[in-house]
DOVEXTOR-954572 format. One record per residue (C-alpha): residue number from 1; residue in one letter; x, y, z. Coordinates in nm, 3 decimals, always signed. Layout:
<atoms>
k	r	east	north	up
NUM	A	X	Y	Z
...
</atoms>
This chain:
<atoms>
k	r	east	north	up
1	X	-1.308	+1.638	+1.862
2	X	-1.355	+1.426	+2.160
3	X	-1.191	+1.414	+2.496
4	X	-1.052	+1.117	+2.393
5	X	-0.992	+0.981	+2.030
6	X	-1.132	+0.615	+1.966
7	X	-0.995	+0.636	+1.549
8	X	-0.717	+0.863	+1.450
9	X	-0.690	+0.815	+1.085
10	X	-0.381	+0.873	+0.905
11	X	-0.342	+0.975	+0.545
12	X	-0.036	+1.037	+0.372
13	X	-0.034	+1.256	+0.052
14	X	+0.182	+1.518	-0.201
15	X	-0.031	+1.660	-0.476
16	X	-0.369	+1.473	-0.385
17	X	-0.627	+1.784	-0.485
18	X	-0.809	+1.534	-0.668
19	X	-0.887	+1.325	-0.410
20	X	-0.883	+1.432	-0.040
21	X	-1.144	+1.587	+0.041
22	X	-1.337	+1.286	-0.108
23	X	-1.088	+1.091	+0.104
24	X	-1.189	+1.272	+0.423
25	X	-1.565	+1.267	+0.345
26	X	-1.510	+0.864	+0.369
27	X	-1.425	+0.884	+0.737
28	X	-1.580	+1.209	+0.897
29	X	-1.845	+1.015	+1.048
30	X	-1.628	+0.810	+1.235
31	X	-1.265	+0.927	+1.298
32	X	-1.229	+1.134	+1.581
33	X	-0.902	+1.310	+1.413
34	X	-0.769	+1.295	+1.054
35	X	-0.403	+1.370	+1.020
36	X	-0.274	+1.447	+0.666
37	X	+0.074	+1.364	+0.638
38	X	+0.220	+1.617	+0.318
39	X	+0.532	+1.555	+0.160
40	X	+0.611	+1.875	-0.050
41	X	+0.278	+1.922	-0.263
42	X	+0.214	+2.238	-0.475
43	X	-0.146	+2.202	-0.580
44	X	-0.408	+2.283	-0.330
45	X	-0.427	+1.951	-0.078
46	X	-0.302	+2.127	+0.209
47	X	-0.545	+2.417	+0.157
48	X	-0.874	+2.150	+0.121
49	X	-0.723	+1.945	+0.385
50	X	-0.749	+2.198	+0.640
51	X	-1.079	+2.295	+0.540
52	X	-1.225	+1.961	+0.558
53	X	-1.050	+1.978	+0.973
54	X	-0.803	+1.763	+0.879
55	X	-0.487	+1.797	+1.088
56	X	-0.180	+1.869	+0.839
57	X	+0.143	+1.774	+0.905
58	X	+0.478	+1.794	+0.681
59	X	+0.770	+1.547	+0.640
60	X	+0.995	+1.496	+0.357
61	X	+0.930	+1.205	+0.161
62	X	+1.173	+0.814	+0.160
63	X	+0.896	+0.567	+0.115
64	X	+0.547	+0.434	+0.207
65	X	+0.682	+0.308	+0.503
66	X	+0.908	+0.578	+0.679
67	X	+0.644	+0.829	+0.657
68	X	+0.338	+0.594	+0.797
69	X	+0.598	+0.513	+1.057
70	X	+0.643	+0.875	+1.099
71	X	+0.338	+0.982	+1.172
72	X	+0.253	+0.739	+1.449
73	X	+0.549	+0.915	+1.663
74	X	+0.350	+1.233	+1.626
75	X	+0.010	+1.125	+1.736
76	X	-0.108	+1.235	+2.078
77	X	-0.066	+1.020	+2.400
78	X	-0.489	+0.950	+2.414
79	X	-0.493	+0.808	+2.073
80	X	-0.637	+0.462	+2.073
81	X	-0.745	+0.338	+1.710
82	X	-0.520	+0.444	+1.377
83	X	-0.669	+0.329	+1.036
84	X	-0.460	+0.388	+0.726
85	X	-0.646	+0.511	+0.432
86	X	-0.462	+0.612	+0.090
87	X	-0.591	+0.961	-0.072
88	X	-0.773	+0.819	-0.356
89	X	-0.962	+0.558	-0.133
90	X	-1.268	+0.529	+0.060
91	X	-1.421	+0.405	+0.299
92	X	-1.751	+0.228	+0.201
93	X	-2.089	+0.319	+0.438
94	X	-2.124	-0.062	+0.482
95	X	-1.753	-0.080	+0.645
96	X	-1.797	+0.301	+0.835
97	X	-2.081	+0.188	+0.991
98	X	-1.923	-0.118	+1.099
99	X	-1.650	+0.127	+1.273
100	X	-1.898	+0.305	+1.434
101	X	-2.081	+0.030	+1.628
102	X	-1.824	-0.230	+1.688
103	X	-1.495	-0.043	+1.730
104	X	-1.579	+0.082	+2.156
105	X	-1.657	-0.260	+2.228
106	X	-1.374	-0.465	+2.064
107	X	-1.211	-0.704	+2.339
108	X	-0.926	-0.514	+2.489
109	X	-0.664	-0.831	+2.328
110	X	-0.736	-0.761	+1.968
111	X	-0.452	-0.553	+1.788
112	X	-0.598	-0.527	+1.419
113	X	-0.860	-0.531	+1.220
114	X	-0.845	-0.684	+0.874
115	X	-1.117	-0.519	+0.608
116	X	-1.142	-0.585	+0.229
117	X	-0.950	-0.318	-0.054
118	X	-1.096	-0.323	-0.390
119	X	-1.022	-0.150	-0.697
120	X	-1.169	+0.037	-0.970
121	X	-0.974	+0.106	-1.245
122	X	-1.025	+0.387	-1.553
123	X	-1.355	+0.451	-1.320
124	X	-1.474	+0.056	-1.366
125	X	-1.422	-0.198	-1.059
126	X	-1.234	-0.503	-1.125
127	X	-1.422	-0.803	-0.971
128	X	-1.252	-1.097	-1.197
129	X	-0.897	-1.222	-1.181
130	X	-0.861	-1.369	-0.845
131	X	-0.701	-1.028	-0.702
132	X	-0.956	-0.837	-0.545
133	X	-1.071	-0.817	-0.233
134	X	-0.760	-0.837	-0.033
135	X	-0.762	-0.888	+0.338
136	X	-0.603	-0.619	+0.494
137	X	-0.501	-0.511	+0.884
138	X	-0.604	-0.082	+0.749
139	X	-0.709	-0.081	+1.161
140	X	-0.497	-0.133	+1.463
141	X	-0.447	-0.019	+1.812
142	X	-0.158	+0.235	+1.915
143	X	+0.103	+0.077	+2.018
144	X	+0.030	-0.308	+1.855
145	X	+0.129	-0.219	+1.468
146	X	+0.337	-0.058	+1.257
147	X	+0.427	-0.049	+0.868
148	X	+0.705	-0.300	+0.783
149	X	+1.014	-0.167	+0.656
150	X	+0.959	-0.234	+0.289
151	X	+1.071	-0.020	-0.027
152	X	+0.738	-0.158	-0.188
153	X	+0.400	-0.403	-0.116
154	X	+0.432	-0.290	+0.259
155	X	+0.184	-0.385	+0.525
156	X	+0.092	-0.293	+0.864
157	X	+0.194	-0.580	+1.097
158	X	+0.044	-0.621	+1.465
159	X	+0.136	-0.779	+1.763
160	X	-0.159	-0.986	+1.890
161	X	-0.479	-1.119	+1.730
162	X	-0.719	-0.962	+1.458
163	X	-1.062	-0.926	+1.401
164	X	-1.242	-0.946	+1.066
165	X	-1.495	-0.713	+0.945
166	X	-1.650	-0.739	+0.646
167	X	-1.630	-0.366	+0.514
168	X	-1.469	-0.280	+0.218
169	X	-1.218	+0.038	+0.139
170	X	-1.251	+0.071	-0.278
171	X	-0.950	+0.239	-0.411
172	X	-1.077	+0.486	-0.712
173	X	-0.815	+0.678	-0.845
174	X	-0.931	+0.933	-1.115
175	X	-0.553	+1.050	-1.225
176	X	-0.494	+0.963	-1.634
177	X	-0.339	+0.687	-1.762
178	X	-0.046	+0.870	-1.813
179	X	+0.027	+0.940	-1.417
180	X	-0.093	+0.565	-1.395
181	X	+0.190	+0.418	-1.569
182	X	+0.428	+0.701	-1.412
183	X	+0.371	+0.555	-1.094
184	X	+0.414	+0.208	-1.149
185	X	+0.738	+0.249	-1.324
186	X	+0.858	+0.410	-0.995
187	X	+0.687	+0.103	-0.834
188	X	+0.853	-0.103	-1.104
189	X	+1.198	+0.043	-0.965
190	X	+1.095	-0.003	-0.560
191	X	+1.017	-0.374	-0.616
192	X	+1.324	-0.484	-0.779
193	X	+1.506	-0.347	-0.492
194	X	+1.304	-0.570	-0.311
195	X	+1.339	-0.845	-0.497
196	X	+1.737	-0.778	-0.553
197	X	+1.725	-0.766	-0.108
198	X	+1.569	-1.093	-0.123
199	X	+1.802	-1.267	-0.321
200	X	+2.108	-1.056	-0.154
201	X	+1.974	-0.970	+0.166
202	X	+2.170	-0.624	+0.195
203	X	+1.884	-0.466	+0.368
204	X	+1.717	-0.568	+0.714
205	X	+1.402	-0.671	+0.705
206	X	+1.138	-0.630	+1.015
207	X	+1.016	-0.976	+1.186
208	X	+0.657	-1.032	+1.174
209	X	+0.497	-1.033	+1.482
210	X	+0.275	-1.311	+1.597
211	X	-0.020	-1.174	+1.386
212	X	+0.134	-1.019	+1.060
213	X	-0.073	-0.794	+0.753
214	X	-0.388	-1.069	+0.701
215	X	-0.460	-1.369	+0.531
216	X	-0.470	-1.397	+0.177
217	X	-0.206	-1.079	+0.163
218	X	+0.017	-1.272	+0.380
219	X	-0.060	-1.562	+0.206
220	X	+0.029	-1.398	-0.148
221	X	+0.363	-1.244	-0.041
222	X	+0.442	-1.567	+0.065
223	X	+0.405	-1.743	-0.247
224	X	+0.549	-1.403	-0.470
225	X	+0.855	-1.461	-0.225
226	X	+0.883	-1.893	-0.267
227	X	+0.764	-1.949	-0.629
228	X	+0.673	-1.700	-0.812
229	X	+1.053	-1.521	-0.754
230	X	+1.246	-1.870	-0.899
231	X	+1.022	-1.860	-1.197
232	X	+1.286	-1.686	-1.481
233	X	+1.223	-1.368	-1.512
234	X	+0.986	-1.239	-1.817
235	X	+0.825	-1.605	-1.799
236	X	+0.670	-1.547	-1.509
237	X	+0.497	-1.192	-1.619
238	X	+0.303	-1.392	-1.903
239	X	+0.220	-1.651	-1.685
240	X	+0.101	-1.431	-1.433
241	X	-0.095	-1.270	-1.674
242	X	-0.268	-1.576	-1.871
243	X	-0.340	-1.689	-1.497
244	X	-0.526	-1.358	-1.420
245	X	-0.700	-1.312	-1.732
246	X	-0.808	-1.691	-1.883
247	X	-0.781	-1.893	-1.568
248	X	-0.938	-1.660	-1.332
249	X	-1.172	-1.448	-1.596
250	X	-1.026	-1.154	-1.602
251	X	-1.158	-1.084	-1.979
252	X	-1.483	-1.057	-1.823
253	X	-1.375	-0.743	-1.644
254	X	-1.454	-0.588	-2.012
255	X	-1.222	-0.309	-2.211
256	X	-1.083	-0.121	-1.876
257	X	-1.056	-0.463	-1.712
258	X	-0.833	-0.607	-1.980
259	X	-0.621	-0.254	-1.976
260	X	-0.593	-0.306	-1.620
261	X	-0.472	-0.707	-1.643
262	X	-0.234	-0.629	-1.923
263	X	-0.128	-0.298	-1.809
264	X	-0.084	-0.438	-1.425
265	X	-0.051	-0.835	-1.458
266	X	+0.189	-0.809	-1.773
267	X	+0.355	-0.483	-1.861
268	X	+0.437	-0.365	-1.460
269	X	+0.588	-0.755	-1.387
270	X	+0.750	-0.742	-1.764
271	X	+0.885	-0.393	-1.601
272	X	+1.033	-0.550	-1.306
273	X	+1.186	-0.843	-1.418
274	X	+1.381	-0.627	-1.700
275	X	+1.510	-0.380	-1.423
276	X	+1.628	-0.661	-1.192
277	X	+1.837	-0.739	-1.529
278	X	+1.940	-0.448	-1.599
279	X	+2.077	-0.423	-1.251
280	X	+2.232	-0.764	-1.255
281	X	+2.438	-0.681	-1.615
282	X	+2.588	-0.390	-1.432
283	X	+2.696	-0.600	-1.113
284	X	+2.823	-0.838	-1.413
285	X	+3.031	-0.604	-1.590
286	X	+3.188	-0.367	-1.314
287	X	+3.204	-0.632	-1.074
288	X	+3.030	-0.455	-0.804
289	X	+2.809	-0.540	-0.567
290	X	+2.405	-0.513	-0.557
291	X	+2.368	-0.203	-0.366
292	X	+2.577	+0.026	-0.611
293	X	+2.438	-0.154	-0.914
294	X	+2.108	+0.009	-0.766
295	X	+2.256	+0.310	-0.702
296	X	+2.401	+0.368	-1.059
297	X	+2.109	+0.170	-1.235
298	X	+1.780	+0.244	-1.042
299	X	+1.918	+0.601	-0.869
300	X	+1.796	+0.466	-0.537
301	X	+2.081	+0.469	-0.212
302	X	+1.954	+0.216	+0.018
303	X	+2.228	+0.260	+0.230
304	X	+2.114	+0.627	+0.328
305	X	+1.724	+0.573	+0.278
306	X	+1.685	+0.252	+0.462
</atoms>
C-alpha cells in the first residue's frame, strides 16, 4: 500500500463467495486499496475478502446508493481516485492497463472517467440488441462524484468534465437462473418506486451536476424518463422487446441471448408495469396516497429509507 493512494476501489457486497476474489483479482494490479463494503453476508466473502487484502467494512443495507454513498465518508483523507466495481464484474487487462498508465497524469480539471460495461449472460456475452456497451463514469476523483439518490438504475454523477477511455468492465455473473430472476423481481419492485416518484414526485431527487453519469446512459434515462414512461404500460414491454430483438438483432445473440432479451427486455418491464398497477388499484380503492400504496403493496417505506 502506498504512501499515498492514486485508486481506492470500492466494492459493495452480501453473500458474493462466488465472485470476489475474482472481483479483486480484476484490480490488484492497479488499486492501491480495495474496500469491501458487507451488508450482513453468511457465506464466506468476508473471509476471501480479507485474504485477497481487501479492506472490509460493514453497514446495514437501504439501497445501491446509500451504501456507495457510505463508503466514500469512510475513505481516508489521501485518497485521490475511487472506481466502483460490482462483485461479479471485472475489470478487463485492456481497461487495467489503461488505469495504470494514464490515471497519474490525468489533467488536474477532470472529475470522471467514463469506461464501457458489458454483459455476459448464462456464461455467453450479449453483443446484439443495441444495449451493450454502456458509457459509464465507474472512475472519479474524491470529492467530484457521488451516487445519485436513486431506489434503482443509479449512477455516479461528477462535478466537472470527463475523460473517455476505451476499457471495458464485463459483468459475468455465474449465480442460476433462479437467483437471476430473484433479483430482478426485487429490481422489478425498486423501479416502480421510481417510476411512481416520477409521476408523483414524493421523493427528492439529486440535481445533476454539470457533467452527470455519461453519454449514452444519460442519454437512455432520458428517453426511459420522456417517452418510453407515457407509453401504456404492458405496451411498451413488447415493444421494447421486438425493438431489442428484431430491430436491433438480438436473435443473433443465440439460445442464452434470446433468454436474456425475453427474460430482461420483456418479462422484467412486463414485471414493472404490472406492479406500478397494482400499486395504483390500491391508491384507487382506499383512496390513499402513493407512498402508503407502496408501503402496503411493494413493502418498501420511502419515507424512512430515503
Amino acid at each position: 500500500m502506498s504512501d499515498r493512494a492514486l485508486l481506492t476501489v470500492i466494492i459493495l457486497t452480501k453473500d458474493e463467495e462466488r465472485h470476489i476474489e475474482r472481483a479483486l483479482a480484476s484490480v490488484a494490479d492497479i488499486a492501491d486499496r480495495c474496500y469491501v463494503v458487507d451488508s450482513g453476508s453468511t457465506d464466506r466473502t468476508i473471509e476471501l475478502a480479507k485474504a485477497a487484502g481487501a479492506i472490509v467494512l460493514h453497514n446495514p443495507w437501504v439501497n445501491h446508493a446509500t451504501q456507495f454513498n457510505w463508503a466514500l465518508d469512510q475513505l481516508p483523507s489521501d485518497t485521490q481516485w475511487i472506481m466502483r466495481l460490482d462483485a461479479d464484474e471485472i475489470v478487463t487487462r485492456p481497461l487495467a492497463q489503461e488505469i495504470q498508465e494514464t490515471l497519474g497524469a490525468i489533467a488536474d480539471q477532470v472529475a470522471g472517467i467514463v469506461v464501457s460495461r458489458r454483459m455476459c449472460f448464462l456464461g455467453r456475452r450479449i453483443r446484439w440488441g443495441g444495449i451493450f456497451p454502456i458509457r459509464l463514469i465507474r472512475l472519479f476523483r474524491i470529492g467530484k462524484g457521488k451516487v445519485e439518490n436513486r431506489w434503482m438504475d443509479e449512477h455516479i454523477l461528477v462535478d466537472g468534465p470527463t475523460l473517455d477511455f476505451r476499457g471495458e468492465i464485463i459483468d459475468d455473473n455465474r449465480h442460476s437462473l433462479t437467483w437471476w430472476t430473484a433479483k430482478h423481481n426485487h429490481y422489478a419492485t425498486l423501479e416502480a418506486v421510481e417510476l411512481l416518484n416520477l409521476e408523483f414526485g414524493f421523493m427528492q431527487k439529486d440535481a445533476a451536476p454539470r457533467a452527470t453519469q455519461g453519454k449514452n446512459a444519460g442519454a437512455k434515462r432520458w428517453i426511459k424518463e420522456t417517452i418510453y414512461a407515457r407509453v401504456p404500460g404492458g405496451v411498451r414491454a413488447l415493444l421494447y422487446f421486438l425493438y431489442r430483438y428484431i430491430v436491433r438483432l438480438g436473435f443473433l445473440d443465440g439460445h442464452e441471448g434470446a433468454a436474456f432479451h425475453v427474460l430482461q427486455g420483456f418479462w422484467y418491464r412486463y414485471l414493472v408495469d404490472m406492479k406500478l398497477h397494482e400499486v395504483r388499484i390500491y391508491m384507487t380503492r382506499n383512496e390513499v396516497g402513493p407512498v402508503a400504496a407502496i408501503h402496503a403493496v411493494l413493502g418498501i417505506d420511502v419515507e424512512s429509507s430515503s
